[in-house]
TIVEXBA-618544 format. One record per atom (N, C-alpha, C, CB): residue in three letters; atom name; x, y, z; residue number from 1. Coordinates in nm, 3 decimals, padded with zeros to 5 digits. Atoms other than C-alpha are relative to their C-alpha. Glycine has a CB too. Layout:
REM residues N
<rec kedo="ALA" balum="CA" px="X" py="Y" pz="Z" pator="NUM"/>
...
This chain:
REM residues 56
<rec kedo="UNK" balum="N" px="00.109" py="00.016" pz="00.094" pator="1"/>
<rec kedo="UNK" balum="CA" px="00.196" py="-01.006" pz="00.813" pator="1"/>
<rec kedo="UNK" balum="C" px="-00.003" py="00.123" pz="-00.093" pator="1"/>
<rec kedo="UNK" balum="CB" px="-00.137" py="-00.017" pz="00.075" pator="1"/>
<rec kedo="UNK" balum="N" px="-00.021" py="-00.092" pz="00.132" pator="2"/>
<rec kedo="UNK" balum="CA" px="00.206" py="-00.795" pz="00.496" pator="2"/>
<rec kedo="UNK" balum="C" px="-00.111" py="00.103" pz="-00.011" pator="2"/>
<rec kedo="UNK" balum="CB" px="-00.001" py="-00.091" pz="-00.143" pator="2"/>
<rec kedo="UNK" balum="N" px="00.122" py="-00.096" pz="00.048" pator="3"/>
<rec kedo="UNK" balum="CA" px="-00.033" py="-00.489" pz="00.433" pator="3"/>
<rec kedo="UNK" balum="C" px="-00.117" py="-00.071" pz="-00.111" pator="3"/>
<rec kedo="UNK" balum="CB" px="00.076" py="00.139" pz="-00.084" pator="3"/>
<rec kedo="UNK" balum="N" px="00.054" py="-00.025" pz="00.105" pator="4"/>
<rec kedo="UNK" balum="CA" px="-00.325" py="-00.457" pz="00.161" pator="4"/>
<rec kedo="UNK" balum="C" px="-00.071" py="00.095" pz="-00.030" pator="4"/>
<rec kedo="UNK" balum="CB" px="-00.046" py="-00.071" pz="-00.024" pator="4"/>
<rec kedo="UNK" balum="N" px="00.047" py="-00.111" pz="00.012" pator="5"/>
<rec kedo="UNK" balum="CA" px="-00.449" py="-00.225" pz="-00.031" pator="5"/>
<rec kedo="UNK" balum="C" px="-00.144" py="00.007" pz="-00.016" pator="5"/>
<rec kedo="UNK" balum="CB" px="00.062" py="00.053" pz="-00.090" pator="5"/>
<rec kedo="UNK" balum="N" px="00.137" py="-00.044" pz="00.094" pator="6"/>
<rec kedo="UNK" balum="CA" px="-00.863" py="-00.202" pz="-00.098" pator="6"/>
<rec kedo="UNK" balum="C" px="-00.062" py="00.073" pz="-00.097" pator="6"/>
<rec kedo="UNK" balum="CB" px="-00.060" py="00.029" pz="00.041" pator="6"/>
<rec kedo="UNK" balum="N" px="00.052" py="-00.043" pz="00.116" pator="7"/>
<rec kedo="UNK" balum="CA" px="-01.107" py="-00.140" pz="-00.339" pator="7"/>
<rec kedo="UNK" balum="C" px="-00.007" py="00.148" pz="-00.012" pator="7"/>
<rec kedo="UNK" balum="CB" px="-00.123" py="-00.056" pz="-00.016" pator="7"/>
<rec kedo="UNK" balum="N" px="00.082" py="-00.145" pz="-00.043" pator="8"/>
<rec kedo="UNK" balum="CA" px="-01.150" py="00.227" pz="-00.181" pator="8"/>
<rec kedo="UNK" balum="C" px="00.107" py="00.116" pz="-00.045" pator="8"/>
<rec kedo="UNK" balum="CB" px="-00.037" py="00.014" pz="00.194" pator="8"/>
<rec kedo="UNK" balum="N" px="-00.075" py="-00.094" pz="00.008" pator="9"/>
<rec kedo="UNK" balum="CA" px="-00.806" py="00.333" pz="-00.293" pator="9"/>
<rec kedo="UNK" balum="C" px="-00.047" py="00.055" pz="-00.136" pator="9"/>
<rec kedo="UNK" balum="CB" px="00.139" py="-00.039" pz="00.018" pator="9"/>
<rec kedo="UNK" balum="N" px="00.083" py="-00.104" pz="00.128" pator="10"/>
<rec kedo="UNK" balum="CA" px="-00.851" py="00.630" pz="-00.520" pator="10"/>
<rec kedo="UNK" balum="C" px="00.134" py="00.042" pz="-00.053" pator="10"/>
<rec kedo="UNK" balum="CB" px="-00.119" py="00.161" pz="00.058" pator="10"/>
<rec kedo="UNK" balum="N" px="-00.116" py="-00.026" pz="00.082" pator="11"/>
<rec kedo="UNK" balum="CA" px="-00.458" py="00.578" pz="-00.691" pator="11"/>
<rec kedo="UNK" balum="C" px="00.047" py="00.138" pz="00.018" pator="11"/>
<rec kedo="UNK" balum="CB" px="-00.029" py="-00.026" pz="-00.142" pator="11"/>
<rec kedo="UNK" balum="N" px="-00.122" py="-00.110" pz="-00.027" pator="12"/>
<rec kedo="UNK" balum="CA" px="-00.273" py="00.872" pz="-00.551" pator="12"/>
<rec kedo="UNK" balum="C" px="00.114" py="00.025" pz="00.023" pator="12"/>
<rec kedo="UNK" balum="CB" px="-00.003" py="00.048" pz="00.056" pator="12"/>
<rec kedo="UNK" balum="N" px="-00.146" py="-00.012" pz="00.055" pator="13"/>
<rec kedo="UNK" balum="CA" px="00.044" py="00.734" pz="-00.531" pator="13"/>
<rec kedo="UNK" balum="C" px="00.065" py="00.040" pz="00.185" pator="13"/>
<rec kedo="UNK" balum="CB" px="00.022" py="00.164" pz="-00.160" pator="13"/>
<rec kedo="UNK" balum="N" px="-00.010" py="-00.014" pz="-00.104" pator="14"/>
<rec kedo="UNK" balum="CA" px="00.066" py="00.836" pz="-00.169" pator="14"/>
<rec kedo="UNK" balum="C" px="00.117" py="-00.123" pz="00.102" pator="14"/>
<rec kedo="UNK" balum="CB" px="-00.140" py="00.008" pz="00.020" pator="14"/>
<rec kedo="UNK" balum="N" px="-00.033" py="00.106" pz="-00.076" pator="15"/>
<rec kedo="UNK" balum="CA" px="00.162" py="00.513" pz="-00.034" pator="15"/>
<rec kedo="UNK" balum="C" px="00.131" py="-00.065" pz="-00.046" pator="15"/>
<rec kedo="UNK" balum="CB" px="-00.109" py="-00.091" pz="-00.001" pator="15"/>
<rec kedo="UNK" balum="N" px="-00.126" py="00.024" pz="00.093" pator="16"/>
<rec kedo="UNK" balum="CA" px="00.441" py="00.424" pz="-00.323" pator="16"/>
<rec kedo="UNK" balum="C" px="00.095" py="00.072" pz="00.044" pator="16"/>
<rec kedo="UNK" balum="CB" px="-00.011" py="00.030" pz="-00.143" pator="16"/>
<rec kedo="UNK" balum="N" px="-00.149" py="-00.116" pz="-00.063" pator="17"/>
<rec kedo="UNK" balum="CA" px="00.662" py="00.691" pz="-00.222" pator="17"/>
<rec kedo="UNK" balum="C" px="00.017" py="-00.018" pz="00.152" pator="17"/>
<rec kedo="UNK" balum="CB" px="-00.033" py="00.200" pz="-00.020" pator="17"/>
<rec kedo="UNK" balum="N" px="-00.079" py="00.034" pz="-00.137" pator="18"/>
<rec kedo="UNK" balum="CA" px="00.681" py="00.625" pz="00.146" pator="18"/>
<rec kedo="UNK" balum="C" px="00.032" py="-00.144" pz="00.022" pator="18"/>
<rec kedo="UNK" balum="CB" px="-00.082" py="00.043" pz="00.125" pator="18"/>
<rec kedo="UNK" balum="N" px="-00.104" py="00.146" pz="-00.088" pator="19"/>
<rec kedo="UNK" balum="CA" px="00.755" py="00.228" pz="00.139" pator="19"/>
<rec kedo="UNK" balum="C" px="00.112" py="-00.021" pz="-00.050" pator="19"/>
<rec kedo="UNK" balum="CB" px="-00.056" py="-00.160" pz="-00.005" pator="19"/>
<rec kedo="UNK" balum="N" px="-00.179" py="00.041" pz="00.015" pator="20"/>
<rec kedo="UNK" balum="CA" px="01.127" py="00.178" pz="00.214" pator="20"/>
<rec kedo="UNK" balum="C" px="-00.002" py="-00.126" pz="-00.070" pator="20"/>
<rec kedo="UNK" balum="CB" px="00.097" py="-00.029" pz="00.160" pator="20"/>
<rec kedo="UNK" balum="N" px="-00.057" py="00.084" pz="00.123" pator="21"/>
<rec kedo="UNK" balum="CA" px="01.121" py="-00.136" pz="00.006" pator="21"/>
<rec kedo="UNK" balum="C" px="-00.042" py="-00.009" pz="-00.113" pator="21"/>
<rec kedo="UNK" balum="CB" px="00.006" py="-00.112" pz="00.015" pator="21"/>
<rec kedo="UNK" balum="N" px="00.044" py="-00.043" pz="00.145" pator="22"/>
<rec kedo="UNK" balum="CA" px="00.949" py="-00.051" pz="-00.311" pator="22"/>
<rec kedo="UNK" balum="C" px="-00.121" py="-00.120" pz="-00.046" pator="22"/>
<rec kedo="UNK" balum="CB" px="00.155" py="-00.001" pz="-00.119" pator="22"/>
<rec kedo="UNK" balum="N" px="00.082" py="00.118" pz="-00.038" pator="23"/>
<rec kedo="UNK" balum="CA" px="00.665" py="-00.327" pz="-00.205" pator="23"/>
<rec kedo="UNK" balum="C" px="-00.130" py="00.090" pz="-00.071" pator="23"/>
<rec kedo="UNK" balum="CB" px="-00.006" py="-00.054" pz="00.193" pator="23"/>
<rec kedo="UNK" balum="N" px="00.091" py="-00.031" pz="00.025" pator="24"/>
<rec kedo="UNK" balum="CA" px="00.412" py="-00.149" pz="-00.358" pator="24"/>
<rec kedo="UNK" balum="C" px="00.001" py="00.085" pz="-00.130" pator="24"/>
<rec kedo="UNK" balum="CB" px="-00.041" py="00.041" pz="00.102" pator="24"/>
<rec kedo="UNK" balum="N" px="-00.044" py="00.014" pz="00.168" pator="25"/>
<rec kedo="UNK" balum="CA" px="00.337" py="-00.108" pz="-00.724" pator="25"/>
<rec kedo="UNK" balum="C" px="-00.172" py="00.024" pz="-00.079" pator="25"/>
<rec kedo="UNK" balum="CB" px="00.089" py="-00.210" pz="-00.046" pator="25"/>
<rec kedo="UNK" balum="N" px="00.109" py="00.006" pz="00.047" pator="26"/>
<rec kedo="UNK" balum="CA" px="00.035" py="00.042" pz="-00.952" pator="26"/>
<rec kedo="UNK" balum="C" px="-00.090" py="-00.138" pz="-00.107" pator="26"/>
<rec kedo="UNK" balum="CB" px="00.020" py="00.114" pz="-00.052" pator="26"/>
<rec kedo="UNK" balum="N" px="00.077" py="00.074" pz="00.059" pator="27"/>
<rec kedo="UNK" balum="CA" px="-00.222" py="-00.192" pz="-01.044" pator="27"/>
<rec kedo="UNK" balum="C" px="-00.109" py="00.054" pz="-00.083" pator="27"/>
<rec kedo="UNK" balum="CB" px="-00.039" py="-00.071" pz="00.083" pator="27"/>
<rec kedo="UNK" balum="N" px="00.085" py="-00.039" pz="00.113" pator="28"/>
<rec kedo="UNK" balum="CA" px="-00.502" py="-00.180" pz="-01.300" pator="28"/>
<rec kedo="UNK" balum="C" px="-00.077" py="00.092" pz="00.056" pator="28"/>
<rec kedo="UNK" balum="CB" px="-00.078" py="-00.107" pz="-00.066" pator="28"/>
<rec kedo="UNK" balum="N" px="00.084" py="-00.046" pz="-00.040" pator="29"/>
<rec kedo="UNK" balum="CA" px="-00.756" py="-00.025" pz="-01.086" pator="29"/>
<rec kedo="UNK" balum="C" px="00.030" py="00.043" pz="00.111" pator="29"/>
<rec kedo="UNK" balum="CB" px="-00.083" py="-00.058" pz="-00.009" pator="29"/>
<rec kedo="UNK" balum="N" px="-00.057" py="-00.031" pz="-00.038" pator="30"/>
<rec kedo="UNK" balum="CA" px="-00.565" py="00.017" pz="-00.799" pator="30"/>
<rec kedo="UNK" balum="C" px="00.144" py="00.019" pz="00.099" pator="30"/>
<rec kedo="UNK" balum="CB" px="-00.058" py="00.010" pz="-00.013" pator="30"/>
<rec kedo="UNK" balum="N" px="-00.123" py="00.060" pz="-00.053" pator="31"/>
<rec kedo="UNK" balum="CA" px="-00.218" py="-00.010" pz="-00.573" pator="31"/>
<rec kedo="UNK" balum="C" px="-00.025" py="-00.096" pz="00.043" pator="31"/>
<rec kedo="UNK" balum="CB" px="00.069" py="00.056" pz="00.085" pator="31"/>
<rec kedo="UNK" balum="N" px="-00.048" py="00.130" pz="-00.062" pator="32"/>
<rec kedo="UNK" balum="CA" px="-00.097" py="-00.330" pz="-00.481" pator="32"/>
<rec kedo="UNK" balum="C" px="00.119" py="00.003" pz="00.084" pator="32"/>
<rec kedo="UNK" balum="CB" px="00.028" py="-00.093" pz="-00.101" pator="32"/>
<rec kedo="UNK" balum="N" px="-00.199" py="-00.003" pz="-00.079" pator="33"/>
<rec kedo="UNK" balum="CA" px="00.179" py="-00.431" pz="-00.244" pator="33"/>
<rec kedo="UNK" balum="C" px="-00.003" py="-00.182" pz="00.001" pator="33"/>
<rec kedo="UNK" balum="CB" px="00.032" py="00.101" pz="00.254" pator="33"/>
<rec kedo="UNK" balum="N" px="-00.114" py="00.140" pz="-00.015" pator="34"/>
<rec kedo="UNK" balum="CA" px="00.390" py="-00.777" pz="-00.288" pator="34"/>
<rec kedo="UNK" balum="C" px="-00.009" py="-00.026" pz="00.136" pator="34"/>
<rec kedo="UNK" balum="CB" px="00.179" py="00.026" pz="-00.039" pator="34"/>
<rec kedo="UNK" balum="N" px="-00.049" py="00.046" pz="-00.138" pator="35"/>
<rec kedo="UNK" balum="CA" px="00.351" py="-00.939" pz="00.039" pator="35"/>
<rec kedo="UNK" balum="C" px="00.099" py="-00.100" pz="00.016" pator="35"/>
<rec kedo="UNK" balum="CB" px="-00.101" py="-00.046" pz="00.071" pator="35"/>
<rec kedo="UNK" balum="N" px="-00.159" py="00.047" pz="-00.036" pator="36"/>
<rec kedo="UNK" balum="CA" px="00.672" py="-01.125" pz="-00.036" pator="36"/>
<rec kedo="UNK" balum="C" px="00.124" py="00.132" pz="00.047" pator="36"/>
<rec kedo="UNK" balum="CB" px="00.065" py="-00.079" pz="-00.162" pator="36"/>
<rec kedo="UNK" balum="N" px="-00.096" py="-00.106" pz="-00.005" pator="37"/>
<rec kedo="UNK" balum="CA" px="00.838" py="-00.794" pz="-00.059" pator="37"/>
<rec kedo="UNK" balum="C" px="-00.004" py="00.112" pz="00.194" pator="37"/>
<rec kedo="UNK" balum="CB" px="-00.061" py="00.108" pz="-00.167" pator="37"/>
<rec kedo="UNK" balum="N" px="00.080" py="-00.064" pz="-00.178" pator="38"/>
<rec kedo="UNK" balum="CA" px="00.604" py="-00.615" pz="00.288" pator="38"/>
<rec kedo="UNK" balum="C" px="00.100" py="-00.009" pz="00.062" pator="38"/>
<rec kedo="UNK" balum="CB" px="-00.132" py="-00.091" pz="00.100" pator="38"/>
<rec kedo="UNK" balum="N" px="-00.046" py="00.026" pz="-00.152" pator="39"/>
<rec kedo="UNK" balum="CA" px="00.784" py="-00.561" pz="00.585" pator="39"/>
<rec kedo="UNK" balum="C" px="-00.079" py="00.051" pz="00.111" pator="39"/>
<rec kedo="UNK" balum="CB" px="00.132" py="00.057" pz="00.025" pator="39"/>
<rec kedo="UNK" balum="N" px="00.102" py="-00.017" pz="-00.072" pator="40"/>
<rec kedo="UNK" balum="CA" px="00.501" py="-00.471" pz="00.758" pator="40"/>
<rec kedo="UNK" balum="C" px="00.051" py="00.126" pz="00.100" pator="40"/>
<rec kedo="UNK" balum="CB" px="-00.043" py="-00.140" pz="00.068" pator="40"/>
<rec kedo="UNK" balum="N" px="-00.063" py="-00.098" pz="-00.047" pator="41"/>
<rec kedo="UNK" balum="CA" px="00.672" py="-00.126" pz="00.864" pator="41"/>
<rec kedo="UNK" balum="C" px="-00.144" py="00.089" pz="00.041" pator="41"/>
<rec kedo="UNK" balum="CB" px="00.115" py="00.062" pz="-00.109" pator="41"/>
<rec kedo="UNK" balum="N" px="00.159" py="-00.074" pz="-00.013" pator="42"/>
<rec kedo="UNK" balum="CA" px="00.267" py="00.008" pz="00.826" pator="42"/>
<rec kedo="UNK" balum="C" px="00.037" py="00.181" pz="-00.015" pator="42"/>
<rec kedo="UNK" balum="CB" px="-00.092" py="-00.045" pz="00.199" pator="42"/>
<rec kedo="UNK" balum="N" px="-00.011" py="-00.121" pz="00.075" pator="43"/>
<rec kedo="UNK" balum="CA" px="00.432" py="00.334" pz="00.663" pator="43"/>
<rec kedo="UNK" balum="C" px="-00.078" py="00.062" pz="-00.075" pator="43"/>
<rec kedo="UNK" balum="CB" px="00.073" py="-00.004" pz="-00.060" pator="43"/>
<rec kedo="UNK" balum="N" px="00.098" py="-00.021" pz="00.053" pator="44"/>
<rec kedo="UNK" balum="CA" px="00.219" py="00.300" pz="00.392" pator="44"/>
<rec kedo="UNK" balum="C" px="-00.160" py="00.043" pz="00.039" pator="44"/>
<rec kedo="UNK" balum="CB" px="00.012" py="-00.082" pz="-00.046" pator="44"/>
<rec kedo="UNK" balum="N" px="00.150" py="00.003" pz="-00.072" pator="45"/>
<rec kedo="UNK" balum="CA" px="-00.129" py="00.333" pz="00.661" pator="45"/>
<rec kedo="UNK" balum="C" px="00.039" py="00.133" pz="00.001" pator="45"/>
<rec kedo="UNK" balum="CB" px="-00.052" py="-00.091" pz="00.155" pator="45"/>
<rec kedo="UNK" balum="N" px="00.004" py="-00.099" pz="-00.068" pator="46"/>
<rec kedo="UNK" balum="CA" px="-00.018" py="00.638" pz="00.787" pator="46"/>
<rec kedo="UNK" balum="C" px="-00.025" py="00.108" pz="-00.109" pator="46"/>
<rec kedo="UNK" balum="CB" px="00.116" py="00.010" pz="00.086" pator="46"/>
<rec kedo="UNK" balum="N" px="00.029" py="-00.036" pz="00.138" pator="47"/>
<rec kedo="UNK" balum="CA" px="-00.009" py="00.796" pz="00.417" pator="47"/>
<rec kedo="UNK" balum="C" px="-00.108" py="00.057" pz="-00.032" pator="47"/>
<rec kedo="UNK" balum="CB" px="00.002" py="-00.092" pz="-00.074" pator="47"/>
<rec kedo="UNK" balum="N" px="00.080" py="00.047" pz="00.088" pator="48"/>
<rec kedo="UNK" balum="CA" px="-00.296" py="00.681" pz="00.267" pator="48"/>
<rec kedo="UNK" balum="C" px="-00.129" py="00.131" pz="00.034" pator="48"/>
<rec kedo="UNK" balum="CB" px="-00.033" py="-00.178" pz="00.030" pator="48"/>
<rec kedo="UNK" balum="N" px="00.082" py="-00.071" pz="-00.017" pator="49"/>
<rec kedo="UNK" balum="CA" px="-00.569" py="00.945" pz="00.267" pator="49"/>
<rec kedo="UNK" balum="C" px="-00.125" py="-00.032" pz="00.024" pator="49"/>
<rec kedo="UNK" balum="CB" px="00.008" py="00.059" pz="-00.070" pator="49"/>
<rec kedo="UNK" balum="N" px="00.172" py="00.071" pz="00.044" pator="50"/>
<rec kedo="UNK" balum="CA" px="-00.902" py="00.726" pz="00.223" pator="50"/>
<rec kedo="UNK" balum="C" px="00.002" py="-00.122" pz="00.129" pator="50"/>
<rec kedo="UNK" balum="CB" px="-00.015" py="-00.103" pz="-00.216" pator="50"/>
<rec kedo="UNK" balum="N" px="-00.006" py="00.130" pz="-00.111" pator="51"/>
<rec kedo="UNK" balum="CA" px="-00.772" py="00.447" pz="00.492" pator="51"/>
<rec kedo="UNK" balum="C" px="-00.038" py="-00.092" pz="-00.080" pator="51"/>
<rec kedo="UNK" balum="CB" px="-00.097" py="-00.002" pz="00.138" pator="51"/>
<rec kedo="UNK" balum="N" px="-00.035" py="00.115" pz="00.091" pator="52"/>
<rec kedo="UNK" balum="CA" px="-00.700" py="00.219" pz="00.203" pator="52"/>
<rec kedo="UNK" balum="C" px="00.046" py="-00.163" pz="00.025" pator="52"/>
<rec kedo="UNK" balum="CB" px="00.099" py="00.052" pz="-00.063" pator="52"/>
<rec kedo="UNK" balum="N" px="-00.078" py="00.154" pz="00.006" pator="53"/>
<rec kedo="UNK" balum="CA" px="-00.483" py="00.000" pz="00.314" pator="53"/>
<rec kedo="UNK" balum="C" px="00.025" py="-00.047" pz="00.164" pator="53"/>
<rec kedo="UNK" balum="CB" px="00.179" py="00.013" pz="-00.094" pator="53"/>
<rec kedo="UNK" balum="N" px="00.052" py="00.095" pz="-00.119" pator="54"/>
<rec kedo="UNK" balum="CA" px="-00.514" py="-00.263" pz="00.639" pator="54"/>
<rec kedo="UNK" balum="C" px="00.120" py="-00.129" pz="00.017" pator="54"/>
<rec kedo="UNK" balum="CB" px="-00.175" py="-00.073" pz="-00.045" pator="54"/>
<rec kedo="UNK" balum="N" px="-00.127" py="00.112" pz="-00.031" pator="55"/>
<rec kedo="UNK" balum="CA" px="-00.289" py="-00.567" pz="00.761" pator="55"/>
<rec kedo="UNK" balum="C" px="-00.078" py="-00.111" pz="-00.055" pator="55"/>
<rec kedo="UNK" balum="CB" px="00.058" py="-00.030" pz="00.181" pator="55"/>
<rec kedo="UNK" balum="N" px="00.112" py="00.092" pz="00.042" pator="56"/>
<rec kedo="UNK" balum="CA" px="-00.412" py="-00.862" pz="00.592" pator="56"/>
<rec kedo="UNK" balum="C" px="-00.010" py="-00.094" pz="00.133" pator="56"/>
<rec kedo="UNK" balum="CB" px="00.036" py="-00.090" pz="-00.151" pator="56"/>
């Protein structure tokens, strides 16, 4: 099951640089991740400073 990111992220970019498949990508307001792309490695959680992002 693929990550997501919430409303709470505060765009630091944190999470982009550690996923090994490049599943995650700035959005208007804030990161997104492709859950076609996810491999649910949960790299990106460990990151995230605010506890952004969750398993959908």
């Amino acid at each position: 099951m693929a990550h997501v990111i919430s409303e709470e992220c505060i765009k630091c970019a944190a999470c982009e640089a550690e996923c090994p498949v490049n599943a995650i990508s700035e959005g208007d307001n804030q990161y997104v991740i492709d859950p076609d792309t996810c491999i649910d490695c949960a790299a990106c959680t460990d990151v995230c400073p605010v506890g952004a992002i969750s398993e959908a």
